[in-house]
C-alpha positions, 0 to 999 in steps of 0.5 A: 384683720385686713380680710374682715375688713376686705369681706364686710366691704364687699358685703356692703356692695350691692350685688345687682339681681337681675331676672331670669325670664323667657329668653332663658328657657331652653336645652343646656349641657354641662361643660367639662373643667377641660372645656368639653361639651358634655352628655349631661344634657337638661332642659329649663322651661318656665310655665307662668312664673314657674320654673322647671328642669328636665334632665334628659336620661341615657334612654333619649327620655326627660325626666322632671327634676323639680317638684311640687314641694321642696324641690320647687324652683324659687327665685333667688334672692340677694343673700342667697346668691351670696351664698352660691358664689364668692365675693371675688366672683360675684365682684366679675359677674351679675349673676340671677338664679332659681334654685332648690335645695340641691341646685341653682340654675343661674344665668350672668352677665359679665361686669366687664361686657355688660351685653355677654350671657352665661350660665352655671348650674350650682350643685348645694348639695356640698357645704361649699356651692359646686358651679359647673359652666353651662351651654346653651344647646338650644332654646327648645327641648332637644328631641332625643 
């Protein structure tokens, strides 16, 4: 009873969204749960209102991950982050996303340090939202 409780409390919490926006655009890695810097490299870049990921394959090339239809990247909404992260993170971070249906790219701030910037890449394609810690390596495509 106490954890209903303790869950429609924090559901009654507004979650603050913040914008994703230029200074976001740029050449990210994943980092391993170790904390090593990973070869799973992507490029973000945002063209009008539109947002686009590009994984960088063994061969040095890009490949466009998003689409014209179901996979195009939308701003996430309050519920939706709801669904990416669980109360107890989203009590520590102000999280601001674009998603699909098979990934959430998200950039945050930590409540605690108001000025810090990270970034997660939300694997959905799981019935529990995967978060893998992000790097930013640059704010431009990397050459290959």
């Amino acid at each position: 009873m106490f954890r209903l409780l303790a869950c429609l409390c924090l559901m009654a919490i507004p979650i603050p969204v913040l914008a994703l926006d230029a200074t976001d655009v740029g050449t990210y890695a994943v980092i391993h749960r170790d904390g090593h810097v990973t070869d799973f490299t992507f490029f973000v870049s945002l063209t009008g209102t539109r947002w686009d990921v590009e994984q960088k394959l063994s061969d040095g090339a890009w490949a466009n991950v998003t689409c014209e239809r179901e996979c195009v990247l939308q701003e996430s909404t309050r519920d939706d982050i709801a669904r990416f992260f669980p109360a107890a993170t989203l009590a520590e971070i102000t999280p601001s996303c674009v998603h699909n249906s098979a990934f959430a790219f998200c950039g945050y701030t930590l409540r605690s340090r108001p000025g810090s910037k990270g970034y997660v890449f939300v694997a959905l394609v799981r019935a529990r939202p995967i978060p893998l810690g992000l790097k930013k390596l640059s704010g431009q495509r990397m050459a290959p």
